[in-house]
BADOKOL-350475 format. One record per atom (N, C-alpha, C): x, y, z; residue number from 1. Coordinates in steps of 0.001 Angstrom, whole numbers, plus 500000, padded with zeros to 6 digits. Layout:
BEGIN
<lumdren <X Y Z> NUM> ...
END
This chain:
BEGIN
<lumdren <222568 445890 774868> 1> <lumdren <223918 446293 774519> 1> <lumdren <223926 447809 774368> 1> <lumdren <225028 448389 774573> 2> <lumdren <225415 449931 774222> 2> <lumdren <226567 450375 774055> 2> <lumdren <226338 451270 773095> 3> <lumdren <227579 452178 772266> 3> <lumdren <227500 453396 772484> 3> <lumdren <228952 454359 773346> 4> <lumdren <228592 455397 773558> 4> <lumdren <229224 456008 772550> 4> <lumdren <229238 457255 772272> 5> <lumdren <230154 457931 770968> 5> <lumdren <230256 459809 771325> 5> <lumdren <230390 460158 770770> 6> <lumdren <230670 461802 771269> 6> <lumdren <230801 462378 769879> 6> <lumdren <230160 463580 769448> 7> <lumdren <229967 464413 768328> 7> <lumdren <230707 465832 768743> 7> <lumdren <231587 466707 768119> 8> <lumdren <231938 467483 767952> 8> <lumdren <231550 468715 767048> 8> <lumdren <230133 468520 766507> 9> <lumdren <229365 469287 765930> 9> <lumdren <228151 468412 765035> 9> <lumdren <227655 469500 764617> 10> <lumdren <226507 469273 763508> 10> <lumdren <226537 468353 763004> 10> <lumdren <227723 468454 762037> 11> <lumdren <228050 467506 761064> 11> <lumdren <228345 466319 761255> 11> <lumdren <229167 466223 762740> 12> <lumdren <229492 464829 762854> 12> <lumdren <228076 463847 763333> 12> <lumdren <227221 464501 764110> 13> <lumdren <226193 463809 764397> 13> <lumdren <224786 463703 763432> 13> <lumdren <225366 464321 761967> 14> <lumdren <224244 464260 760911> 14> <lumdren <225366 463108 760299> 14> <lumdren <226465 462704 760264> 15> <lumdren <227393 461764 759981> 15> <lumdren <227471 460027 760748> 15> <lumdren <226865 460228 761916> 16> <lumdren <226198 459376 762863> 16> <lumdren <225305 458695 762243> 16> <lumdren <224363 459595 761204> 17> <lumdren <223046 459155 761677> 17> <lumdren <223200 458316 759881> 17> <lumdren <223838 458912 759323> 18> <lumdren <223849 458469 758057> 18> <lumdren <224848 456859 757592> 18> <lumdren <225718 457228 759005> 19> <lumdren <226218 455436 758997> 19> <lumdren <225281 454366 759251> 19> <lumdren <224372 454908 760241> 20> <lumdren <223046 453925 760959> 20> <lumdren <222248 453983 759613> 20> <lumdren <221982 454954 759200> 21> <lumdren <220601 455082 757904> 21> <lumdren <221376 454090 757002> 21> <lumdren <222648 453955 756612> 22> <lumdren <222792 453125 755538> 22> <lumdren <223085 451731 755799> 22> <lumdren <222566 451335 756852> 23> <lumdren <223020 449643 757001> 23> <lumdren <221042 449546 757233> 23> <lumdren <220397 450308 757605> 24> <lumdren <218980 450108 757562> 24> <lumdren <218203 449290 756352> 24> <lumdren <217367 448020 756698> 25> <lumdren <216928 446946 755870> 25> <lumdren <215426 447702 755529> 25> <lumdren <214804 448175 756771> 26> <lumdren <213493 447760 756386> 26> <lumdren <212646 447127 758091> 26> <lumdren <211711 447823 758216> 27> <lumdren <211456 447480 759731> 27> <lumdren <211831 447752 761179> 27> <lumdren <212707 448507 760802> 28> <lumdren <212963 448797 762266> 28> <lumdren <212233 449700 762841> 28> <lumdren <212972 450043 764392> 29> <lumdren <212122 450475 764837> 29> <lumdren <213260 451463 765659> 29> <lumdren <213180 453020 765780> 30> <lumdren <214193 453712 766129> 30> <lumdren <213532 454542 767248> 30> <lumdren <214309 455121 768281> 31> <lumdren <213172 456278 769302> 31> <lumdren <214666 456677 769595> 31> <lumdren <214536 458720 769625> 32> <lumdren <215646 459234 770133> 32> <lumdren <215252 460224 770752> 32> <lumdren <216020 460437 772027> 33> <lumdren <215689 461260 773042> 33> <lumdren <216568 462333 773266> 33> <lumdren <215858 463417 773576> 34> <lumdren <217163 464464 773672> 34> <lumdren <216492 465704 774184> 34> <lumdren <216860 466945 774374> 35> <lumdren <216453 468226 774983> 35> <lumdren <216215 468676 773337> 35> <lumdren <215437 469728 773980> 36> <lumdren <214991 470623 772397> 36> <lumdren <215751 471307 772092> 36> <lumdren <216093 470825 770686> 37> <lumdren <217740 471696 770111> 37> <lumdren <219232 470821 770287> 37> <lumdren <218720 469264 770919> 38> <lumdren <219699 468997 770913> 38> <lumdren <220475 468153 769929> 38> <lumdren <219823 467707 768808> 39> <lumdren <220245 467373 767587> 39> <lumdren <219376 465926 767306> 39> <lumdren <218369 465804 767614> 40> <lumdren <217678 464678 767020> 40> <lumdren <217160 464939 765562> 40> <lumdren <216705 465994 764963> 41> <lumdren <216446 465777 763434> 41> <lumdren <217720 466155 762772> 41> <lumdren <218419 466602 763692> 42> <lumdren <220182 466523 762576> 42> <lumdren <220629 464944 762699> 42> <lumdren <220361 464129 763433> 43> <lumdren <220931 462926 763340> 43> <lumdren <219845 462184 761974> 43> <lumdren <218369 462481 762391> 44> <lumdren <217712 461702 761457> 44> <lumdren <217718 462208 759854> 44> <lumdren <218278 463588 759913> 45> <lumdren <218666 463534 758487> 45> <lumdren <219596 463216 757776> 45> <lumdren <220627 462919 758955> 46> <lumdren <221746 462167 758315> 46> <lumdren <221414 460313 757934> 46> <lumdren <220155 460313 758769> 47> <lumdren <219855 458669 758799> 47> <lumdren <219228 458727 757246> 47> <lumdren <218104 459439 756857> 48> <lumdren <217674 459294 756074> 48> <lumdren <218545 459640 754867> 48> <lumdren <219309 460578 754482> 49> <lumdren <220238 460942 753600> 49> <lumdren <220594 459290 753232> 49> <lumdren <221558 458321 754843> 50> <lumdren <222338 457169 754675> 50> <lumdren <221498 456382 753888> 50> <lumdren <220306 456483 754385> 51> <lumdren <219312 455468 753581> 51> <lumdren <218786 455623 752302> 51> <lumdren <219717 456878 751260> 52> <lumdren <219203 457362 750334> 52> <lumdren <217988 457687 749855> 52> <lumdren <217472 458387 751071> 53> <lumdren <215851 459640 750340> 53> <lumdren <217055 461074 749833> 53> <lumdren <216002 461516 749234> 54> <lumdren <216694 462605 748688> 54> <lumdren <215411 463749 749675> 54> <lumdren <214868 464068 750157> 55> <lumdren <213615 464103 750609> 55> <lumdren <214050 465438 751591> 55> <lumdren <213733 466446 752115> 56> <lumdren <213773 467437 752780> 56> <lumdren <213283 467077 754160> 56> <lumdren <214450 466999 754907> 57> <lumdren <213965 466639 757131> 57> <lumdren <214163 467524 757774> 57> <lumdren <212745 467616 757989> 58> <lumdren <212393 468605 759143> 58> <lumdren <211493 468058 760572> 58> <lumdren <211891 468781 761165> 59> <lumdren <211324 468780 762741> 59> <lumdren <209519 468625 762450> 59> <lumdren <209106 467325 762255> 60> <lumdren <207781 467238 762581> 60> <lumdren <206920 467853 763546> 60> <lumdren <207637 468774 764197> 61> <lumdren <206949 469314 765930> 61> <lumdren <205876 469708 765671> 61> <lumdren <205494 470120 764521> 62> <lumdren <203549 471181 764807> 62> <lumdren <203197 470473 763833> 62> <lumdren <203753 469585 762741> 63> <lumdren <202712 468058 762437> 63> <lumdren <202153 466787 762939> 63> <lumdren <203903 466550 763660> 64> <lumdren <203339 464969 764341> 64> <lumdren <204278 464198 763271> 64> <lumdren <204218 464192 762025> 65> <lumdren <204687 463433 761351> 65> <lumdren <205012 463858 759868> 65> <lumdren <206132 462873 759451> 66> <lumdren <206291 463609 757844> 66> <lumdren <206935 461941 758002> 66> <lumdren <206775 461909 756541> 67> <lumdren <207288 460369 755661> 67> <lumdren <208437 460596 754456> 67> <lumdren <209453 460065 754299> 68> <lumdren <210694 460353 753980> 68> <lumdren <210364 458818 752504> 68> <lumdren <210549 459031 751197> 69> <lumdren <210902 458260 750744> 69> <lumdren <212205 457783 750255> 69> <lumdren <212402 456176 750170> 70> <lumdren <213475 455628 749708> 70> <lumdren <213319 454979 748693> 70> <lumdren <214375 453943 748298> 71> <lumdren <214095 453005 746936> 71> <lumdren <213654 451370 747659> 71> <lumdren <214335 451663 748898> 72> <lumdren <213551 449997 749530> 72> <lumdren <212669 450265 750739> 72> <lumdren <212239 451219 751196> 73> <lumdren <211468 451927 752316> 73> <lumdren <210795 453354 752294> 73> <lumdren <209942 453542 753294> 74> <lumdren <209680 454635 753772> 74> <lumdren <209847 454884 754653> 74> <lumdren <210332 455983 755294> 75> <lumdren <210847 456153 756811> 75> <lumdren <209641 457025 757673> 75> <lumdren <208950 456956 758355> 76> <lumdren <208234 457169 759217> 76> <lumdren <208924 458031 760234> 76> <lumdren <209003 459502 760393> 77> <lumdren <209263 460622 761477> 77> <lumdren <208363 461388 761967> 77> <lumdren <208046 460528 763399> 78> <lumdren <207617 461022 764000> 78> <lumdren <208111 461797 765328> 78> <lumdren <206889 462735 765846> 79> <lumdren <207648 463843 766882> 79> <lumdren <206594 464133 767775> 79> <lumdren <206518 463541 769075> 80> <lumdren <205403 463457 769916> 80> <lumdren <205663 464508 770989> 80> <lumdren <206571 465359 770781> 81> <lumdren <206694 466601 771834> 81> <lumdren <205245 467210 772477> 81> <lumdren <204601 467414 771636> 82> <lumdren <203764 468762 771923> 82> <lumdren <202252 467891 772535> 82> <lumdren <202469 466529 772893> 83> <lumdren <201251 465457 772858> 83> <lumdren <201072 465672 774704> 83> <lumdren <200304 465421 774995> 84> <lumdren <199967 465123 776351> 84> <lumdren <199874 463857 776913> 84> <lumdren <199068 463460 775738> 85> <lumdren <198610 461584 775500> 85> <lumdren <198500 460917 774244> 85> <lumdren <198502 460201 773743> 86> <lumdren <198995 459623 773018> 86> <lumdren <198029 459349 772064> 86> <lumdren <196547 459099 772478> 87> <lumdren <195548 459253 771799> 87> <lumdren <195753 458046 770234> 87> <lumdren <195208 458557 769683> 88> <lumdren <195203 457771 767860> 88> <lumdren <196725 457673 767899> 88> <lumdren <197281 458693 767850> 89> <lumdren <198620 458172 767551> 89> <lumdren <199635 456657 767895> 89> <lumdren <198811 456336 769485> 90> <lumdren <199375 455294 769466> 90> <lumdren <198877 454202 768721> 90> <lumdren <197973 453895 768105> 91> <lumdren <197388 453554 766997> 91> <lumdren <197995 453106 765781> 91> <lumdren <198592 454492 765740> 92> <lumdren <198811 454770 763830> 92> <lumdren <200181 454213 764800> 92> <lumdren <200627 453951 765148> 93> <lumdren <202652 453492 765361> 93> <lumdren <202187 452322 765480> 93> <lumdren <201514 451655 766260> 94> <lumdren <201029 450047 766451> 94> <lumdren <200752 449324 765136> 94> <lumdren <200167 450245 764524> 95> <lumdren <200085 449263 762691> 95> <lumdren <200442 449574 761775> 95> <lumdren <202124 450207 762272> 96> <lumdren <202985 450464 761172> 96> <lumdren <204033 449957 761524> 96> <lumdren <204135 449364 763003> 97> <lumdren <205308 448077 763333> 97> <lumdren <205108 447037 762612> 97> <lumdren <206321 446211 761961> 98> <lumdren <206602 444741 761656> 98> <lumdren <206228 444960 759931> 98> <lumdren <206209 445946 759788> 99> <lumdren <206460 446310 757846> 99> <lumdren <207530 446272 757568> 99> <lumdren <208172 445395 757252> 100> <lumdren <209787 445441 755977> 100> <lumdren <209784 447062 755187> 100> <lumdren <208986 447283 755183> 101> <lumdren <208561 448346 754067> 101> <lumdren <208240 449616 754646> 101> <lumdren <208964 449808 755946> 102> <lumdren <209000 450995 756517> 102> <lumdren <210048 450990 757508> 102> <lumdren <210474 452277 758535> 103> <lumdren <211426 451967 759287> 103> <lumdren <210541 453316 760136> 103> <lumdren <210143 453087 761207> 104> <lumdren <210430 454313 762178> 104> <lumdren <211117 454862 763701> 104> <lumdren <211106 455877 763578> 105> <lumdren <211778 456847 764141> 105> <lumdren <211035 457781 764608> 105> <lumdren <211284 457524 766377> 106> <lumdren <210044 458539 767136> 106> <lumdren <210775 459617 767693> 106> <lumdren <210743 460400 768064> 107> <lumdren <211225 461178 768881> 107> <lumdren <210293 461657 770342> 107> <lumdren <210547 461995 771265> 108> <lumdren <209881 461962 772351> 108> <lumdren <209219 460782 772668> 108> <lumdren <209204 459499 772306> 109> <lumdren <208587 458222 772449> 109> <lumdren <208145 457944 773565> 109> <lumdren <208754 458572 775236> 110> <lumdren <208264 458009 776548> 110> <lumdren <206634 457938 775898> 110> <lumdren <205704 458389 775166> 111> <lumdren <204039 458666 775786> 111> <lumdren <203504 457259 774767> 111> <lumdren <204720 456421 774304> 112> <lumdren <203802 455234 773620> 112> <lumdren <204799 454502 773886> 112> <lumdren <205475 454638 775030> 113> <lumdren <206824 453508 775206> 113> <lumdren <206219 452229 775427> 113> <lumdren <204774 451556 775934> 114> <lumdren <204828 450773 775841> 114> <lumdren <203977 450181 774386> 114> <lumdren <203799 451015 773437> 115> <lumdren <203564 450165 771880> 115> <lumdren <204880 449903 771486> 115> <lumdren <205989 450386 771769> 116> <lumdren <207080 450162 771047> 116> <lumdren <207997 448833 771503> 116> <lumdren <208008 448048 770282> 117> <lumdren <209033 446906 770553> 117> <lumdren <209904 446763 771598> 117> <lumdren <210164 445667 771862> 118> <lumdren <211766 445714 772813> 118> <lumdren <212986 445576 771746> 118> <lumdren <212987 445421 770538> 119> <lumdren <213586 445026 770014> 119> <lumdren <213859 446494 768534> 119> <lumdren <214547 447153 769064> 120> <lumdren <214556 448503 768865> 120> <lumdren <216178 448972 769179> 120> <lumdren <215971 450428 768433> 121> <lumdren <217368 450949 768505> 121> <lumdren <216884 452424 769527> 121> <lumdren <217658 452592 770757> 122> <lumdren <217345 453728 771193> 122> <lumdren <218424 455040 771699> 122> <lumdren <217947 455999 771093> 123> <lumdren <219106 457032 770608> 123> <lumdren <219232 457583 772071> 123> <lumdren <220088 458674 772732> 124> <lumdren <219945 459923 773957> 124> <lumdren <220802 460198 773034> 124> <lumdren <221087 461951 773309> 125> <lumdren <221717 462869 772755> 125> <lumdren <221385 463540 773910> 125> <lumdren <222881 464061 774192> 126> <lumdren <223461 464666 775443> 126> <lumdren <223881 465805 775128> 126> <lumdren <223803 467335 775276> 127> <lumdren <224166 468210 775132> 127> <lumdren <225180 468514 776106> 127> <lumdren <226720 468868 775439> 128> <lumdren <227658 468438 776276> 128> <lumdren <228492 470018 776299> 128> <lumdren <227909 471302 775186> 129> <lumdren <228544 472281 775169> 129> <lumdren <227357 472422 773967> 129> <lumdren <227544 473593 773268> 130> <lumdren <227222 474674 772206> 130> <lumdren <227004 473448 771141> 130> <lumdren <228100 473043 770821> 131> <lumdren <228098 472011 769456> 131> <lumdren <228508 470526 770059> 131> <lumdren <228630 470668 771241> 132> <lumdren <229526 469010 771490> 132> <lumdren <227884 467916 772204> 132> <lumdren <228067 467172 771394> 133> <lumdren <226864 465901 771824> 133> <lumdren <227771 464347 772271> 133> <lumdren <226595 463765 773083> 134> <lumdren <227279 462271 773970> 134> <lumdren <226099 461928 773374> 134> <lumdren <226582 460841 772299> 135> <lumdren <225634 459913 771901> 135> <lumdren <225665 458507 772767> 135> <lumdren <224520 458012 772973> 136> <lumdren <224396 456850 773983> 136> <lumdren <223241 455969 773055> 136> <lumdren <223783 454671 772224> 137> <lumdren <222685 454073 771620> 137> <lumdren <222765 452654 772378> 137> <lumdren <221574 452186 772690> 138> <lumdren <221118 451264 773106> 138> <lumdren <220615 450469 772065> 138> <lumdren <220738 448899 772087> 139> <lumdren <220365 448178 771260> 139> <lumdren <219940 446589 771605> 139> <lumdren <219532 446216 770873> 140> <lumdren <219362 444482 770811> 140> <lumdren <220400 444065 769864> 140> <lumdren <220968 442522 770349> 141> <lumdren <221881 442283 769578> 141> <lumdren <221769 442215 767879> 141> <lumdren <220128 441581 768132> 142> <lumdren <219684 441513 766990> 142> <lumdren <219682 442521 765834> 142> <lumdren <219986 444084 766355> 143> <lumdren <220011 445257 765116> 143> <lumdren <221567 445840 765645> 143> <lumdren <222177 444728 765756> 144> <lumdren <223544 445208 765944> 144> <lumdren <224397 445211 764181> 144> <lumdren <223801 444717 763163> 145> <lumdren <224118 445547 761995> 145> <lumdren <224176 447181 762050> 145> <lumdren <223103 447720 762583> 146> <lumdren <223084 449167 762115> 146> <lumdren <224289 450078 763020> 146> <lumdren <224441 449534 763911> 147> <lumdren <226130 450490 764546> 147> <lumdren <227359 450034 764082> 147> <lumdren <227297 448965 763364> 148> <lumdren <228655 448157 763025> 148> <lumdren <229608 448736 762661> 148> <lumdren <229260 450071 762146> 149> <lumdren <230062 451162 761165> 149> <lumdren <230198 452396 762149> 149> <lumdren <229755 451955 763533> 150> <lumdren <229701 452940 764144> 150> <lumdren <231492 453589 764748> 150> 
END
């Protein structure tokens, strides 16, 4: 299934992300794709905000990863830009799928697309001008809670 949507700035697509973050249970599994700069950690801080961390999101790019806490999860942000191969990392994502007790969120995901579920939410972010984004989320019916509010 898919939902397309269109952002008119910053805000609306950190507003995106915080409707999706607040219908989030626990377990999922998120990957968003986009050009550099084109608003993937503004969406995931609006996700995590929705999901109430109070927690500071930033662009994992020269870590790999940062962990976001909540009151019913931890959110897992990861950022595989700067990877060649996938190495351990695909690893550490393989046995942190199917936890209630986490939710992640990859960014650049093609280099472990095949550890990742089919059963997943998957973001593009389209740079459409300066501030204007084409959101395109792909889904299973099954996590069709988290756009409902979309």
């Amino acid at each position: 299934m898919q939902i397309k949507l269109d952002s008119e700035s910053s805000d609306e697509t950190e507003l995106i992300g915080n409707k999706i973050g607040r219908h989030l249970k626990g377990g999922e599994v998120i990957d968003i794709k986009s050009d550099l700069g084109g608003g993937k950690t503004t969406l995931i801080r609006g996700l995590a905000k929705g999901a109430g961390s109070l927690d500071n999101v930033a662009s994992p790019s020269f870590t790999i990863s940062r962990v976001y806490e909540t009151k019913k999860f931890k959110i897992y942000h990861f950022d595989f830009y700067r990877l060649n191969e996938p190495g351990l990392m695909k690893y550490e994502v393989a046995d942190l799928l199917d936890d209630p007790k986490r939710v992640l969120v990859i960014e650049w995901s093609d280099i472990i697309k095949d550890t990742l579920p089919k059963d997943r939410l998957s973001i593009e972010i389209i740079a459409k001008s300066e501030t204007s984004r084409g959101i395109i989320i792909n889904y299973q019916k099954s996590l069709g809670y988290l756009i409902e509010s979309l």
